[in-house]
C-alpha positions as CSV (number, residue, x, y, z in Angstrom):
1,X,7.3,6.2,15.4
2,X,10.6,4.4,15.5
3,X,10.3,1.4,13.1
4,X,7.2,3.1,11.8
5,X,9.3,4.9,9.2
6,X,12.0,4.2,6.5
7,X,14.5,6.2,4.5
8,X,16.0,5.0,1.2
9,X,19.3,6.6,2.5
10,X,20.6,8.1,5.5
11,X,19.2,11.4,5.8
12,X,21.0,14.6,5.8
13,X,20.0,17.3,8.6
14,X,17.9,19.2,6.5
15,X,16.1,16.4,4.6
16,X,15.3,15.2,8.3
17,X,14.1,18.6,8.9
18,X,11.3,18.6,6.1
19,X,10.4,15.1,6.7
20,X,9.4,16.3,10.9
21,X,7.7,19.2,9.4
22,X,5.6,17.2,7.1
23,X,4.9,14.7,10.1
24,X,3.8,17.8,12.5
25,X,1.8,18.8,10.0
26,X,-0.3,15.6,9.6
27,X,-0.4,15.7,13.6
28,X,-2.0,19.8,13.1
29,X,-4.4,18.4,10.6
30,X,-5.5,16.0,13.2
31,X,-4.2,12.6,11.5
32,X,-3.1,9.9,13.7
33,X,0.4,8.9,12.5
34,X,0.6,6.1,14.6
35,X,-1.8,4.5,12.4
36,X,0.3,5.2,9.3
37,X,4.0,3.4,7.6
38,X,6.2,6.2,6.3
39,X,8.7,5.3,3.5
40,X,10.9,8.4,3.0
41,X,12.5,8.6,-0.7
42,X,15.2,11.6,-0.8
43,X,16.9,11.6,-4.3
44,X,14.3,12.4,-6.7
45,X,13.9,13.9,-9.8
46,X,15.0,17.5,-9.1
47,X,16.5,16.0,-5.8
48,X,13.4,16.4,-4.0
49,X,11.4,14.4,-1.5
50,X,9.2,12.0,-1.5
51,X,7.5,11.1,1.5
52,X,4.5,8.1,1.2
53,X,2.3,6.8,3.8
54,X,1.0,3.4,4.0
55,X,-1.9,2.4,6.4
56,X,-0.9,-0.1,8.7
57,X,-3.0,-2.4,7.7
58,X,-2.2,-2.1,4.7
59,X,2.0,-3.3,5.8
60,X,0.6,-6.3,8.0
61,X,-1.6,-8.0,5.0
62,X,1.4,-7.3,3.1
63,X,3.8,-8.7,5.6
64,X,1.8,-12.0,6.1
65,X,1.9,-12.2,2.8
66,X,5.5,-12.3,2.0
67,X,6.1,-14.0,5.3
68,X,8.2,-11.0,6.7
69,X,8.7,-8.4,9.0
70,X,6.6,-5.2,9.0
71,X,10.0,-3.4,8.1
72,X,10.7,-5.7,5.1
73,X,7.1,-5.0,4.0
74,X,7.3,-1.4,4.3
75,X,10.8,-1.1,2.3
76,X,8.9,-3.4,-0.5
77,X,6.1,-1.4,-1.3
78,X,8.7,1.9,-1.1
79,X,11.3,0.8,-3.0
80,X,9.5,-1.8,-5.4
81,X,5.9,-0.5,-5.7
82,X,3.4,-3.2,-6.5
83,X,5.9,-5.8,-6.2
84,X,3.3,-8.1,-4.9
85,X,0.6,-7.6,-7.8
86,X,3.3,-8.1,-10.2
87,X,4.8,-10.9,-9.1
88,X,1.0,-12.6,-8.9
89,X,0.1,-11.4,-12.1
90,X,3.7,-13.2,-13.4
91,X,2.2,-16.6,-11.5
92,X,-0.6,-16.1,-12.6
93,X,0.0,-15.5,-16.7
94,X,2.4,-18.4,-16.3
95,X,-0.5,-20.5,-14.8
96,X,1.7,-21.0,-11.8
97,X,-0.1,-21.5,-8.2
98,X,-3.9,-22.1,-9.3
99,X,-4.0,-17.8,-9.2
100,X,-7.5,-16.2,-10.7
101,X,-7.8,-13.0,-11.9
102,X,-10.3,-10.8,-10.1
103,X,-11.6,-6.6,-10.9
104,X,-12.8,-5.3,-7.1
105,X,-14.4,-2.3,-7.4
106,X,-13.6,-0.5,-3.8
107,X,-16.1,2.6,-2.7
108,X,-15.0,5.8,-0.5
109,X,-16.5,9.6,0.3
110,X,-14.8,11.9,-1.5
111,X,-14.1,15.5,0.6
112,X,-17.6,16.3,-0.1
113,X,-18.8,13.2,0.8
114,X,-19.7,11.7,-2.4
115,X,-19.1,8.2,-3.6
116,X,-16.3,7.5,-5.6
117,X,-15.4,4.1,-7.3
118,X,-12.3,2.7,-7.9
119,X,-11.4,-0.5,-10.2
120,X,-8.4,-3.1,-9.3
121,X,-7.5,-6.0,-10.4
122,X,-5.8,-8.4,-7.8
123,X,-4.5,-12.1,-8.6
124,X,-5.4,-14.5,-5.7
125,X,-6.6,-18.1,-5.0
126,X,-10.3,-17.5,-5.0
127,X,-12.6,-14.8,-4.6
128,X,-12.9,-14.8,-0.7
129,X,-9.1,-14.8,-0.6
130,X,-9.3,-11.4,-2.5
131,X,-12.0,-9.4,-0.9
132,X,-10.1,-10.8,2.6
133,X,-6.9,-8.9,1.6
134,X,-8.8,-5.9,0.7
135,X,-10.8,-5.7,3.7
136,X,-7.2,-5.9,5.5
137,X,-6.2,-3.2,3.9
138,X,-8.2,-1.0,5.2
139,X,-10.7,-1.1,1.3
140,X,-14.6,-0.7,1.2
141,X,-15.3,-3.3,-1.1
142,X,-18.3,-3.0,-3.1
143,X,-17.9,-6.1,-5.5
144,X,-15.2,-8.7,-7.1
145,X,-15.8,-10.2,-10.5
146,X,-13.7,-12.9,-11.2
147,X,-12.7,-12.4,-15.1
148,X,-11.8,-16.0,-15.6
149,X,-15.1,-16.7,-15.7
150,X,-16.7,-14.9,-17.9
């Protein structure tokens, strides 16, 4: 998993401890965590931990994106999260970079294998551009309205 994870700070031995415990008990539940990005924050609120996973394709759209390494992407979205959406929707209320607004609405089976929908907005160049990241990220994406025009 090297390179796979990140830490906000250098971890102390028991703070490392929690974090493998957590991982085996993905691995027990049968979750591949090769296919995941971990971004360990220790230092909480009530010094606890926070451990978030990030599909990988979810870090490679986003490090193509920003033009950087997986790495770079991963501390990003850990330490800044929605960096990327912010500073589109900062370009794009400034009318910087030719950026529409668009709502996706993404689909996914619940536990019991009902449909939920979610709503997003995302700022990118045009609609294909948008559904493309989505995809990449690993999104079922049942439609993309593109609010400028309506």
């Amino acid at each position: 998993m090297r390179g796979k994870l990140i830490w906000s700070r250098q971890p102390h031995p028991d703070e490392m401890e929690v974090v493998e415990d957590y991982i085996r008990s993905l691995i027990y539940k049968r979750i591949d965590v090769a296919n995941f990005y971990i971004y360990v924050k220790l230092d909480t609120k009530g010094e606890g931990i926070e451990i978030q996973t990030y599909p990988e394709n979810s870090i490679e759209a986003l490090a193509n994106e920003l033009d950087c390494s997986r790495k770079d992407a991963l501390y990003c979205v850990g330490k800044f999260p929605g960096f990327l959406q912010e500073l589109r929707g900062t370009l794009y209320w400034n009318d910087i970079n030719d950026l529409k607004k668009f709502l996706i609405t993404t689909k996914e089976l619940d536990k019991e294998e009902k449909t939920v929908y979610h709503t997003a907005v995302s700022y990118a160049v045009n609609k294909d551009k948008a559904h493309k990241e989505f995809i990449q990220m690993g999104f079922d994406v049942e439609s993309i309205e593109d609010v400028d025009e309506i």
